[in-house]
PQR file with spaces between the fields and no chain letter, atoms N, CA, C, O and H, PARSE charges and radii, in Angstrom:
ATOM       1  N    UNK     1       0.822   -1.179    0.000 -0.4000 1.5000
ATOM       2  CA   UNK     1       0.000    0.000    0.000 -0.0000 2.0000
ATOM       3  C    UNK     1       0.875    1.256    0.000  0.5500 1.7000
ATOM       4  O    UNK     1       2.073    1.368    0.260 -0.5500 1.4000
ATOM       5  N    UNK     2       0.013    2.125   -0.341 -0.4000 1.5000
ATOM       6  CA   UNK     2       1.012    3.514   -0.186 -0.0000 2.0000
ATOM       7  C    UNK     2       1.637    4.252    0.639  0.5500 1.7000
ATOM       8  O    UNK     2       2.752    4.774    0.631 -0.5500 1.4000
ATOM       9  H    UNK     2      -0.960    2.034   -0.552  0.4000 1.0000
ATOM      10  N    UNK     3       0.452    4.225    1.632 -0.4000 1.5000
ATOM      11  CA   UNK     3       0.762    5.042    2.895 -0.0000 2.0000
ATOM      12  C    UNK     3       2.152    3.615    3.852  0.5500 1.7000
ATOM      13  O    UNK     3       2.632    4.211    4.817 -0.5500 1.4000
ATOM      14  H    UNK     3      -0.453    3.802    1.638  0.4000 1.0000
ATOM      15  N    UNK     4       2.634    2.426    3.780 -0.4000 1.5000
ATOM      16  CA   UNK     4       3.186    2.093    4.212 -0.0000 2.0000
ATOM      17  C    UNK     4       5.059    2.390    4.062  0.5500 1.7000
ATOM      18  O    UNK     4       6.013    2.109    4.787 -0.5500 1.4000
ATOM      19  H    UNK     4       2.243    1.942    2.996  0.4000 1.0000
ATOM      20  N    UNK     5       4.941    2.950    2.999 -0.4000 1.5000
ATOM      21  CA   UNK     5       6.068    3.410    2.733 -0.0000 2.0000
ATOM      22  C    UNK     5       6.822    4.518    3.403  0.5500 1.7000
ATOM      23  O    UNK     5       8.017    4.809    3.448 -0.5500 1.4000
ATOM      24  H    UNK     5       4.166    3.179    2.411  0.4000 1.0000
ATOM      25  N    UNK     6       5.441    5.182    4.044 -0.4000 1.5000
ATOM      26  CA   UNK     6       6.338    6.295    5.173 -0.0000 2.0000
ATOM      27  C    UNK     6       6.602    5.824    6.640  0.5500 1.7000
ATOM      28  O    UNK     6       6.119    4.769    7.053 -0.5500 1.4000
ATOM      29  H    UNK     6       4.470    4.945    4.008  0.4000 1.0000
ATOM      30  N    UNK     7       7.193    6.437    7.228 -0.4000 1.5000
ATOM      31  CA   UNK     7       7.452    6.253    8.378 -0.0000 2.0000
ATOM      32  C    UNK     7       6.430    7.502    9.564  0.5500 1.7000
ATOM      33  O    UNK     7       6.366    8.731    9.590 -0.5500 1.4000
ATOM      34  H    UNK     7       7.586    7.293    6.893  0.4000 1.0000
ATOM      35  N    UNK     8       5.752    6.369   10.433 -0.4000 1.5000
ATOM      36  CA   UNK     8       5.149    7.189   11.559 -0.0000 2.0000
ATOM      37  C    UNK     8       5.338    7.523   12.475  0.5500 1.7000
ATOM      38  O    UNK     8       5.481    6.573   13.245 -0.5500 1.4000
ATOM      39  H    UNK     8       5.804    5.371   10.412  0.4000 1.0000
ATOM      40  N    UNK     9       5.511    9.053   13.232 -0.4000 1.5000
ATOM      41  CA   UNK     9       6.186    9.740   14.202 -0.0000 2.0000
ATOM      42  C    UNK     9       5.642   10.247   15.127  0.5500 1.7000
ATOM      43  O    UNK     9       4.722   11.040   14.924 -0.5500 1.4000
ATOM      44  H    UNK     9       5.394    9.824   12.607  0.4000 1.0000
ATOM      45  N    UNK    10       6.041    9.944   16.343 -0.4000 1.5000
ATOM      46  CA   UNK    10       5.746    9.701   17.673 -0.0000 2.0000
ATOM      47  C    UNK    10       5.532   11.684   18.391  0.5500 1.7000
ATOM      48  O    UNK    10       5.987   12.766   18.019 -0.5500 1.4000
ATOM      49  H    UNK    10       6.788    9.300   16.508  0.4000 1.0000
ATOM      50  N    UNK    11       4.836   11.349   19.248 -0.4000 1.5000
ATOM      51  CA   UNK    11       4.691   12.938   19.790 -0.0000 2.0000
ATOM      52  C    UNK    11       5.886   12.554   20.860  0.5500 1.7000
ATOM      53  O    UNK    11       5.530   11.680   21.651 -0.5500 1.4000
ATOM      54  H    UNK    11       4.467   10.471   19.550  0.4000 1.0000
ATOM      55  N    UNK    12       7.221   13.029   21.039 -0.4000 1.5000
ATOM      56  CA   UNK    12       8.728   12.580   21.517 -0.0000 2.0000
ATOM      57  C    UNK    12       8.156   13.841   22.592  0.5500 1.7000
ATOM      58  O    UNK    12       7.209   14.612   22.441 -0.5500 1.4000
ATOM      59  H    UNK    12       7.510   13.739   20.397  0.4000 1.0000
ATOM      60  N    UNK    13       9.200   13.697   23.796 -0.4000 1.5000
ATOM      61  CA   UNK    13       9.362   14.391   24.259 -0.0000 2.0000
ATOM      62  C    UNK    13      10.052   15.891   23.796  0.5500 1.7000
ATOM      63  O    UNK    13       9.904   16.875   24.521 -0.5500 1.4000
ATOM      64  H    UNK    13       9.970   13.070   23.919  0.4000 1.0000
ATOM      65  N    UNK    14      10.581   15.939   22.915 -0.4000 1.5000
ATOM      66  CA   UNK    14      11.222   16.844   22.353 -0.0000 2.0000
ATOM      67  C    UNK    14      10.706   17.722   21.314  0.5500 1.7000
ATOM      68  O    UNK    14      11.257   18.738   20.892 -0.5500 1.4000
ATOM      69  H    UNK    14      10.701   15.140   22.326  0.4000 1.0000
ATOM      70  N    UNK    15       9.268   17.086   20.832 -0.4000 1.5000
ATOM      71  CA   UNK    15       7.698   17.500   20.556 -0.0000 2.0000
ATOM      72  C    UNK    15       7.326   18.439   21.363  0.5500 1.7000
ATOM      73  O    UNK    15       7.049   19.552   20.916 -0.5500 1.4000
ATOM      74  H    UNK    15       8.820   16.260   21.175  0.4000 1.0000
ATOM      75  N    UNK    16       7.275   18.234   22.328 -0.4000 1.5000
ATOM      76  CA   UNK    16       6.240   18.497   23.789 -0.0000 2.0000
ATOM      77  C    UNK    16       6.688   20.204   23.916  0.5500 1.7000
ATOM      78  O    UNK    16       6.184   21.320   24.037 -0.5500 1.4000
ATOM      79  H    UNK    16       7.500   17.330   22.692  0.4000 1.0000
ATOM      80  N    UNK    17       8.233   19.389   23.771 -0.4000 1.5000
ATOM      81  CA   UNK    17       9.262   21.482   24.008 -0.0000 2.0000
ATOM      82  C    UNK    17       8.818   22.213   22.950  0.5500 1.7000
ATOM      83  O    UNK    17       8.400   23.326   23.269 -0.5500 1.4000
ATOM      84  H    UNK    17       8.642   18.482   23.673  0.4000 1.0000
ATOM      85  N    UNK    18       8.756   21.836   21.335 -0.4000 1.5000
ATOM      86  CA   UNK    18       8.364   22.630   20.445 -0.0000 2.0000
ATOM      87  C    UNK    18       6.448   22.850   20.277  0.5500 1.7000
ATOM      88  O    UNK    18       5.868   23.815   19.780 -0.5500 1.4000
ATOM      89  H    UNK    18       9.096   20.931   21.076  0.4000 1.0000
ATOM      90  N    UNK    19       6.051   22.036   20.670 -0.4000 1.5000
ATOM      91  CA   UNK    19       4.320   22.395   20.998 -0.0000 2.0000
ATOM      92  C    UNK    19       4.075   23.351   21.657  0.5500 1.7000
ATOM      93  O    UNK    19       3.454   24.341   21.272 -0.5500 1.4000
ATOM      94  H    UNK    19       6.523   21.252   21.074  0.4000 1.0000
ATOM      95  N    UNK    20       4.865   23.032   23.500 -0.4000 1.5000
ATOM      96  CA   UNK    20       4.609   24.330   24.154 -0.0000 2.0000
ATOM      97  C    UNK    20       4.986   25.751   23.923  0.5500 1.7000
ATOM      98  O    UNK    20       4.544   26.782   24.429 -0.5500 1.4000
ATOM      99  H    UNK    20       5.370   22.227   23.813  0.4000 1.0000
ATOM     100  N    UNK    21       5.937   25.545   23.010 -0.4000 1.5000
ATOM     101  CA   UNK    21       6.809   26.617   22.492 -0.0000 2.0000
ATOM     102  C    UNK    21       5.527   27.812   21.301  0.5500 1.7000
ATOM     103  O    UNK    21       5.133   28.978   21.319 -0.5500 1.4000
ATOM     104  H    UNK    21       6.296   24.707   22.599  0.4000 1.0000
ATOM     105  N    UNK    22       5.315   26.485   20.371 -0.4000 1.5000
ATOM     106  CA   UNK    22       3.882   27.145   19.826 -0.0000 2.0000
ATOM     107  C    UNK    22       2.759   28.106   20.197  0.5500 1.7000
ATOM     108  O    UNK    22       2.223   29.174   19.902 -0.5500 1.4000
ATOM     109  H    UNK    22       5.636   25.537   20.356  0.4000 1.0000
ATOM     110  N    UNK    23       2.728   26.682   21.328 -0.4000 1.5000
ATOM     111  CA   UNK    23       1.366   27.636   22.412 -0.0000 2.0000
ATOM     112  C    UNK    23       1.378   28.761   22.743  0.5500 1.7000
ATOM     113  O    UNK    23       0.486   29.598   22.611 -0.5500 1.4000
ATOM     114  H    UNK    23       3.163   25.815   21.568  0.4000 1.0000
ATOM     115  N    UNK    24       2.686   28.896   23.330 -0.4000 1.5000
ATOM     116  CA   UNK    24       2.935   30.007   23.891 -0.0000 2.0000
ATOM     117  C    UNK    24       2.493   31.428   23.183  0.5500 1.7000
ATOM     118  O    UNK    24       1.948   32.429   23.649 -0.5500 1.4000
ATOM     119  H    UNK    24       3.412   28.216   23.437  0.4000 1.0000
ATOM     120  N    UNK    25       2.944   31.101   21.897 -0.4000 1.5000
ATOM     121  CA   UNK    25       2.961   32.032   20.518 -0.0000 2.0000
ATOM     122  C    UNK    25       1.606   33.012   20.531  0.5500 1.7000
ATOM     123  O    UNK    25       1.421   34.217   20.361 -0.5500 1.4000
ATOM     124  H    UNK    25       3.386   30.288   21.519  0.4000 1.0000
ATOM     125  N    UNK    26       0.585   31.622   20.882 -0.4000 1.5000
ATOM     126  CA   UNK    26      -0.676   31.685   20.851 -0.0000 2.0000
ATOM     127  C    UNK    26      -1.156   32.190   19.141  0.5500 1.7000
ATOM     128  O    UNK    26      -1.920   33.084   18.777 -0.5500 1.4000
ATOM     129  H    UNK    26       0.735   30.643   21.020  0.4000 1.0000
ATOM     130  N    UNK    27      -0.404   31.270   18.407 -0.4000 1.5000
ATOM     131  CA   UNK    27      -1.082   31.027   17.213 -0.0000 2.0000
ATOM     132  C    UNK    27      -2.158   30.736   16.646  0.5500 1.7000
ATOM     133  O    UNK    27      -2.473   29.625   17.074 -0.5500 1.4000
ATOM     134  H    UNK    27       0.217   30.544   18.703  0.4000 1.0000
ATOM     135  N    UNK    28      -3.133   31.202   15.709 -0.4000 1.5000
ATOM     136  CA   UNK    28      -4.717   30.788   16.073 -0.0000 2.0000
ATOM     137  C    UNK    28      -4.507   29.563   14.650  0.5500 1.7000
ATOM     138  O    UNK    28      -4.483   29.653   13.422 -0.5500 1.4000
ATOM     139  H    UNK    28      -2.877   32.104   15.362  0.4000 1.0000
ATOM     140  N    UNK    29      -4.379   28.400   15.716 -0.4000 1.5000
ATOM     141  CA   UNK    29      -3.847   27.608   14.793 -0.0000 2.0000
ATOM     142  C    UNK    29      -4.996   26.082   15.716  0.5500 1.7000
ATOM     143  O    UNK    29      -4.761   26.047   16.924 -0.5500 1.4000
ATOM     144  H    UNK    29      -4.399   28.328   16.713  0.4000 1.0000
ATOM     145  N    UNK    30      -5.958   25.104   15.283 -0.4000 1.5000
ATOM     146  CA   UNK    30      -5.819   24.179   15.893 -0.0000 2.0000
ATOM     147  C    UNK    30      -4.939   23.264   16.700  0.5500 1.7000
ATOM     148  O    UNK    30      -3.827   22.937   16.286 -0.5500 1.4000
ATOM     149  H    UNK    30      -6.149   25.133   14.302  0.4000 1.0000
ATOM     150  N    UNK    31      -5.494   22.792   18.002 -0.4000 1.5000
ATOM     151  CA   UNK    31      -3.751   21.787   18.097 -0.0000 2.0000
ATOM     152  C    UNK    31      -3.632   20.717   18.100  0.5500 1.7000
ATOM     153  O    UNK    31      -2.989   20.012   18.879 -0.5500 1.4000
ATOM     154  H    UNK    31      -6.398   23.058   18.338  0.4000 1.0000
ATOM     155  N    UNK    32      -4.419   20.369   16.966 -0.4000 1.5000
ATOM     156  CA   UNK    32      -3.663   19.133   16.044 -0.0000 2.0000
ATOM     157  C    UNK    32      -2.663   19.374   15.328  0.5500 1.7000
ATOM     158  O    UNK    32      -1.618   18.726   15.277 -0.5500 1.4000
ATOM     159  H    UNK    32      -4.941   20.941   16.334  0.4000 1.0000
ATOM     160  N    UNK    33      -3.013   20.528   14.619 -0.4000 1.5000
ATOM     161  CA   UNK    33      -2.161   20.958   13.890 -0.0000 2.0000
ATOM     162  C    UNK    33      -0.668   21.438   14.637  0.5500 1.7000
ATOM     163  O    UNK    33       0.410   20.947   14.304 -0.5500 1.4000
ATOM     164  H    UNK    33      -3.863   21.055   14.660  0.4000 1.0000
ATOM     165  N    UNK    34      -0.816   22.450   15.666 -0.4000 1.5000
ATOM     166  CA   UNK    34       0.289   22.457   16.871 -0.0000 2.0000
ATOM     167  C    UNK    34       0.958   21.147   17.022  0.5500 1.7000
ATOM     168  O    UNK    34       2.189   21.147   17.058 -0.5500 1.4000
ATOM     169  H    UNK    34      -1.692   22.849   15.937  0.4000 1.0000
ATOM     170  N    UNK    35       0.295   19.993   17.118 -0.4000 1.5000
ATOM     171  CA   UNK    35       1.270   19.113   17.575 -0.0000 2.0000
ATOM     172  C    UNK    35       1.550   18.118   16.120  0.5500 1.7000
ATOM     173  O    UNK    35       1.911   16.955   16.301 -0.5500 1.4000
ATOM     174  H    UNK    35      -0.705   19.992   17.089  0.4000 1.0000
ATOM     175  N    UNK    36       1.440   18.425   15.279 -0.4000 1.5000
ATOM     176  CA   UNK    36       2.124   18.293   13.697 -0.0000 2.0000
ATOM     177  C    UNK    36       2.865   19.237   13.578  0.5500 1.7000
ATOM     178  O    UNK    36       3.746   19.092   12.732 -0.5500 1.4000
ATOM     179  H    UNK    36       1.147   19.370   15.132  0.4000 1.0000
ATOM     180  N    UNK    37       2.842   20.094   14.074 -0.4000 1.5000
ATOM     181  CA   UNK    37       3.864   21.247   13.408 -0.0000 2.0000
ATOM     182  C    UNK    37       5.255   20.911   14.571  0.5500 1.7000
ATOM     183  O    UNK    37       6.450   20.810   14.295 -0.5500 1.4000
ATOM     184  H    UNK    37       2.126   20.212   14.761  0.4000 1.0000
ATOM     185  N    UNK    38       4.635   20.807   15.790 -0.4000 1.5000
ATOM     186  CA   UNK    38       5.747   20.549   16.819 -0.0000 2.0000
ATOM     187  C    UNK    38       6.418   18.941   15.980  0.5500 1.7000
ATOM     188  O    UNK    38       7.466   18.902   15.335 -0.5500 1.4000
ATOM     189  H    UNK    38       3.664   20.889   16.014  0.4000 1.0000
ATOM     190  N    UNK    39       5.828   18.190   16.136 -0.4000 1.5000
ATOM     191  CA   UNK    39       6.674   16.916   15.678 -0.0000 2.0000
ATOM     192  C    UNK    39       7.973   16.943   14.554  0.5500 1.7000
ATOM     193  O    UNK    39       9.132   16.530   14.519 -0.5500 1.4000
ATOM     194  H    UNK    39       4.976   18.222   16.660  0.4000 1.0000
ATOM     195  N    UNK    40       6.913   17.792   13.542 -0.4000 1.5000
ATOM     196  CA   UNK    40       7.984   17.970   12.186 -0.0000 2.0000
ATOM     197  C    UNK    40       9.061   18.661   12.259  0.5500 1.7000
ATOM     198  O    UNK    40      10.058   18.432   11.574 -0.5500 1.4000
ATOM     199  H    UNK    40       5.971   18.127   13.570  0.4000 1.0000
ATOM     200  N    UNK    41       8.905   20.029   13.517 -0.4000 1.5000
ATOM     201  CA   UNK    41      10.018   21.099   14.158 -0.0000 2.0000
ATOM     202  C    UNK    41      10.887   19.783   14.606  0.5500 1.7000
ATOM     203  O    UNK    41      12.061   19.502   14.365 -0.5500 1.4000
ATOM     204  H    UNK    41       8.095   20.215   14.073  0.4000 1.0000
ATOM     205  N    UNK    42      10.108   19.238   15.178 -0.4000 1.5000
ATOM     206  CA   UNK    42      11.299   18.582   16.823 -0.0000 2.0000
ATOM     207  C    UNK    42      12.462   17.439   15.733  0.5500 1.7000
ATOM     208  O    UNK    42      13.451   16.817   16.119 -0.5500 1.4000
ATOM     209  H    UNK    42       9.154   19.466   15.373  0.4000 1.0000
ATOM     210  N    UNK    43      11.795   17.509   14.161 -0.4000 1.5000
ATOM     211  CA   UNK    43      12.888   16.224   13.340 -0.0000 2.0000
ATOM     212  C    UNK    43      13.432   16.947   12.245  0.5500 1.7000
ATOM     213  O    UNK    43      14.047   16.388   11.337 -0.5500 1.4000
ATOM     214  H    UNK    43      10.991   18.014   13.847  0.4000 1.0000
ATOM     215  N    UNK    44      13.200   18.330   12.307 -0.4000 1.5000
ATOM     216  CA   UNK    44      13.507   19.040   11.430 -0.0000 2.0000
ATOM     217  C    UNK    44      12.950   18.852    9.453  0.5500 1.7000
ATOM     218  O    UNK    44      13.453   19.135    8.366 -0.5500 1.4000
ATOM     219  H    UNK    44      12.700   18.784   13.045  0.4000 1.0000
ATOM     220  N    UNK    45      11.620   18.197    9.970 -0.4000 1.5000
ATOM     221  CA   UNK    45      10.813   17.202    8.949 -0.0000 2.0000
ATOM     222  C    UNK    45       9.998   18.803    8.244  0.5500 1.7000
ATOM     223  O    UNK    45       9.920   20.016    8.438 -0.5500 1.4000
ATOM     224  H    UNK    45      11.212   17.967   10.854  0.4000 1.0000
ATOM     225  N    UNK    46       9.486   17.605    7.259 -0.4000 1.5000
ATOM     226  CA   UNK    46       8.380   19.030    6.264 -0.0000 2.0000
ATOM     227  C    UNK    46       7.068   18.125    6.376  0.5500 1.7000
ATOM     228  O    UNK    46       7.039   16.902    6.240 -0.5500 1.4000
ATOM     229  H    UNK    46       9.548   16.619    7.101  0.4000 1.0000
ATOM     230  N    UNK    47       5.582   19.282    6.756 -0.4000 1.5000
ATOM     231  CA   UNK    47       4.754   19.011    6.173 -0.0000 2.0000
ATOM     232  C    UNK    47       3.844   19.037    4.992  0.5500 1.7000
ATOM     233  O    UNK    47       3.331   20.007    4.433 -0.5500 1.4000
ATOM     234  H    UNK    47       5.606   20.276    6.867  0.4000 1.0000
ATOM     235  N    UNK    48       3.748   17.686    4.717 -0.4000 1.5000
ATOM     236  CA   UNK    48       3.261   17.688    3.264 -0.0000 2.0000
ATOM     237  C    UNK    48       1.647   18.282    3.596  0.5500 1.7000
ATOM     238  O    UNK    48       1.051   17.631    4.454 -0.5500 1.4000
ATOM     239  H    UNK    48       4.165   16.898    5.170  0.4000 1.0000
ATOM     240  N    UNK    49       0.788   19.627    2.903 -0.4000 1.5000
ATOM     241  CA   UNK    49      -0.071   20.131    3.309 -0.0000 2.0000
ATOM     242  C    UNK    49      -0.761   20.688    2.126  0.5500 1.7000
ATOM     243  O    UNK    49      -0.109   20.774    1.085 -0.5500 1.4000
ATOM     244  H    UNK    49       1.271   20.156    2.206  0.4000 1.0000
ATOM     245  N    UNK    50      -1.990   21.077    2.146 -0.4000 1.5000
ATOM     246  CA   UNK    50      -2.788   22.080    1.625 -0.0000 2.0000
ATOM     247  C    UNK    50      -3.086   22.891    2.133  0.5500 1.7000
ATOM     248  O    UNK    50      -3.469   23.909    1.556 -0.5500 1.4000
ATOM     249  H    UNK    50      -2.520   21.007    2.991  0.4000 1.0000
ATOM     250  N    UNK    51      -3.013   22.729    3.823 -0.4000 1.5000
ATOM     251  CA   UNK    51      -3.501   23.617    4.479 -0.0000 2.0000
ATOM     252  C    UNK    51      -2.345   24.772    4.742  0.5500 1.7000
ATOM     253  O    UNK    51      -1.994   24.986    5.902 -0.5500 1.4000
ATOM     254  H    UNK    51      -2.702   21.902    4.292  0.4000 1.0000
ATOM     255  N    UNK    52      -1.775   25.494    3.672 -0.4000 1.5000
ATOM     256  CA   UNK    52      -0.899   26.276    4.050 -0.0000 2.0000
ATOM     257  C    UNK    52      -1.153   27.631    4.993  0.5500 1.7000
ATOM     258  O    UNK    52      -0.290   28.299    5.561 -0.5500 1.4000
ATOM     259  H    UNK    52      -2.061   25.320    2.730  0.4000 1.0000
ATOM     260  N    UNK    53      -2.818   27.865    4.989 -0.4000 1.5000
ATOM     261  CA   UNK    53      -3.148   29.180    6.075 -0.0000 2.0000
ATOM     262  C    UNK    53      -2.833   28.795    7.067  0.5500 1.7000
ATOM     263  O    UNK    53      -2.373   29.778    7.650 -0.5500 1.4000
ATOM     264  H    UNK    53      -3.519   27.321    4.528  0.4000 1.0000
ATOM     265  N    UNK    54      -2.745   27.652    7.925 -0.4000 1.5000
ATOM     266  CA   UNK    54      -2.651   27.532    9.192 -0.0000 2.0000
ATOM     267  C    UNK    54      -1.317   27.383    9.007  0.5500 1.7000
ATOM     268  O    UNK    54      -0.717   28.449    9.146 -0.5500 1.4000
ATOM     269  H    UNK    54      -3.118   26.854    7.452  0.4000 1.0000
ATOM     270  N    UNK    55      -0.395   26.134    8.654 -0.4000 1.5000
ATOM     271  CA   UNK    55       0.877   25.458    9.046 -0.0000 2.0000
ATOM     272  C    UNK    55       1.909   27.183    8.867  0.5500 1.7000
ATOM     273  O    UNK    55       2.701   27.713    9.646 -0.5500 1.4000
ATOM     274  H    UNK    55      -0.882   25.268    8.541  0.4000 1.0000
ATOM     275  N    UNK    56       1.275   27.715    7.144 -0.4000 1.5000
ATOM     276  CA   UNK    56       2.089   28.859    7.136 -0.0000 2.0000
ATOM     277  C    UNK    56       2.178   29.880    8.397  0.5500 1.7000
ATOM     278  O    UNK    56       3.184   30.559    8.603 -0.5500 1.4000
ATOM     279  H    UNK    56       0.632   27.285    6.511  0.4000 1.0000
ATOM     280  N    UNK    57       1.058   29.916    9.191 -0.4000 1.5000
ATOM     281  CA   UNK    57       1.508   30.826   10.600 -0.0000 2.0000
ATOM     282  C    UNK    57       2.826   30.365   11.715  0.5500 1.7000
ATOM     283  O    UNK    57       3.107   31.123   12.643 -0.5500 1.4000
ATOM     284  H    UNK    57       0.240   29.365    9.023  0.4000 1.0000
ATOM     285  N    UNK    58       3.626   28.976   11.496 -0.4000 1.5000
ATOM     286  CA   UNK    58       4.345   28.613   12.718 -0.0000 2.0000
ATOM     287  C    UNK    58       5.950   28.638   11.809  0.5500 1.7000
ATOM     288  O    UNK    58       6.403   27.942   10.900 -0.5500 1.4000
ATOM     289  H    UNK    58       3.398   28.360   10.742  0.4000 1.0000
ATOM     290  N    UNK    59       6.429   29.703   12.522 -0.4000 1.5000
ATOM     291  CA   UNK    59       7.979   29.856   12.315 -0.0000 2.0000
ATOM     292  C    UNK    59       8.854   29.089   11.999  0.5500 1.7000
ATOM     293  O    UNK    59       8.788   28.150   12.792 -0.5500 1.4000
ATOM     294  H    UNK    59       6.061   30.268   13.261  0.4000 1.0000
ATOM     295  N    UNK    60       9.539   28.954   11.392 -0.4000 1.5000
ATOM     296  CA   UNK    60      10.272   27.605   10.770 -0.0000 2.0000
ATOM     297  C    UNK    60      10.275   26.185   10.080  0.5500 1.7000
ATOM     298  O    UNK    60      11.082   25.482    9.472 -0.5500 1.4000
ATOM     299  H    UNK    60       9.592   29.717   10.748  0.4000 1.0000
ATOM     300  N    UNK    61       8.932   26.123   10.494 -0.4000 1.5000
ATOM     301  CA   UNK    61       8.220   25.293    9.771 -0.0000 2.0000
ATOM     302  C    UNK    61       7.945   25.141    8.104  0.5500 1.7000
ATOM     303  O    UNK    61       7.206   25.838    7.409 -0.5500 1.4000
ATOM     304  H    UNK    61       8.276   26.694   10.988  0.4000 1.0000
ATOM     305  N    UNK    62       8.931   23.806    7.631 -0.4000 1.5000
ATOM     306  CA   UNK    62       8.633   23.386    6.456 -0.0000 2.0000
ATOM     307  C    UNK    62       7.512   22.617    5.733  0.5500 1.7000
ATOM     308  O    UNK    62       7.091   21.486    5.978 -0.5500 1.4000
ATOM     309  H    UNK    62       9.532   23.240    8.195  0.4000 1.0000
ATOM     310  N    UNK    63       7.079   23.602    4.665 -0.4000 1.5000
ATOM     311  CA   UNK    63       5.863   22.868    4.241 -0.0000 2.0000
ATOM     312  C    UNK    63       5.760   22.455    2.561  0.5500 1.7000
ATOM     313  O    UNK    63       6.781   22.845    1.996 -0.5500 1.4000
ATOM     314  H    UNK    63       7.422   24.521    4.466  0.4000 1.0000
ATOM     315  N    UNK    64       4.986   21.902    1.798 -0.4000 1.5000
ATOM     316  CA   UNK    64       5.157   21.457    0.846 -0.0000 2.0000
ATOM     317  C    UNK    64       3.098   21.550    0.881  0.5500 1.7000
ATOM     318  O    UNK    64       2.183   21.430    1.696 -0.5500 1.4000
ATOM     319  H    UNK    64       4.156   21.584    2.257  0.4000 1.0000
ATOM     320  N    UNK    65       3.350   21.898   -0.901 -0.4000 1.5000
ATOM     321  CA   UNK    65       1.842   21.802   -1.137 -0.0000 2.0000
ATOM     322  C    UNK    65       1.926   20.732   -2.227  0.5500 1.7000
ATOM     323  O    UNK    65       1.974   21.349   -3.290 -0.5500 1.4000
ATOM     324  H    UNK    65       4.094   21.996   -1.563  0.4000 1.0000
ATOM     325  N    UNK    66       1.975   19.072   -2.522 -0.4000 1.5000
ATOM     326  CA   UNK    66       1.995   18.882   -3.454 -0.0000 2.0000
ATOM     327  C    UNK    66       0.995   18.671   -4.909  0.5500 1.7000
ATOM     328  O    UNK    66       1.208   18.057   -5.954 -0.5500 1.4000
ATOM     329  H    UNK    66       1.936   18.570   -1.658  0.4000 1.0000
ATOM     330  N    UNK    67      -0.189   19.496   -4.417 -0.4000 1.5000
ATOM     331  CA   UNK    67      -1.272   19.631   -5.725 -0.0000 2.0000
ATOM     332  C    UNK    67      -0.375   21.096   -6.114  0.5500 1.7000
ATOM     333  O    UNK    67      -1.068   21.731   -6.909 -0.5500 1.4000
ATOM     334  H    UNK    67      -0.362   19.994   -3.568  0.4000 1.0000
ATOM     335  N    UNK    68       0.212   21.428   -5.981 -0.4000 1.5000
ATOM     336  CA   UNK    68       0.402   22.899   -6.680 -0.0000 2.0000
ATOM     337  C    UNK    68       1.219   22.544   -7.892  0.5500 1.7000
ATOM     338  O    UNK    68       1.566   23.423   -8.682 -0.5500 1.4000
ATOM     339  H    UNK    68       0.774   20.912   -5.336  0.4000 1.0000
């Protein structure tokens, strides 16, 4: 299948530092999304997204739109 080819990533403790870090921000961002954005920070990972209004509000955060 397709989706087995990626690898699935854990909310790490080192998540937790870049989530709260978010929060703090008080980004008007869901926090699901907060704790996707923290995960991908904490591995220095990109999210693959459409939703670029939200992910685009969190600092450093790499994103990818791939319908574009």
């Amino acid at each position: 299948m397709f989706f087995q080819r990626f690898q699935v990533l854990e909310f790490s403790p080192s998540a937790g530092i870049h989530y709260q870090s978010l929060k703090d921000q008080k980004l008007r961002i869901g926090s699901r999304d907060l704790r996707i954005a923290a995960i991908a920070l904490s591995k220095n990972g990109i999210v693959v997204t459409r939703n670029q209004k939200d992910f685009g509000q969190v600092p450093g955060l790499k994103i990818e739109d791939w319908l574009l």
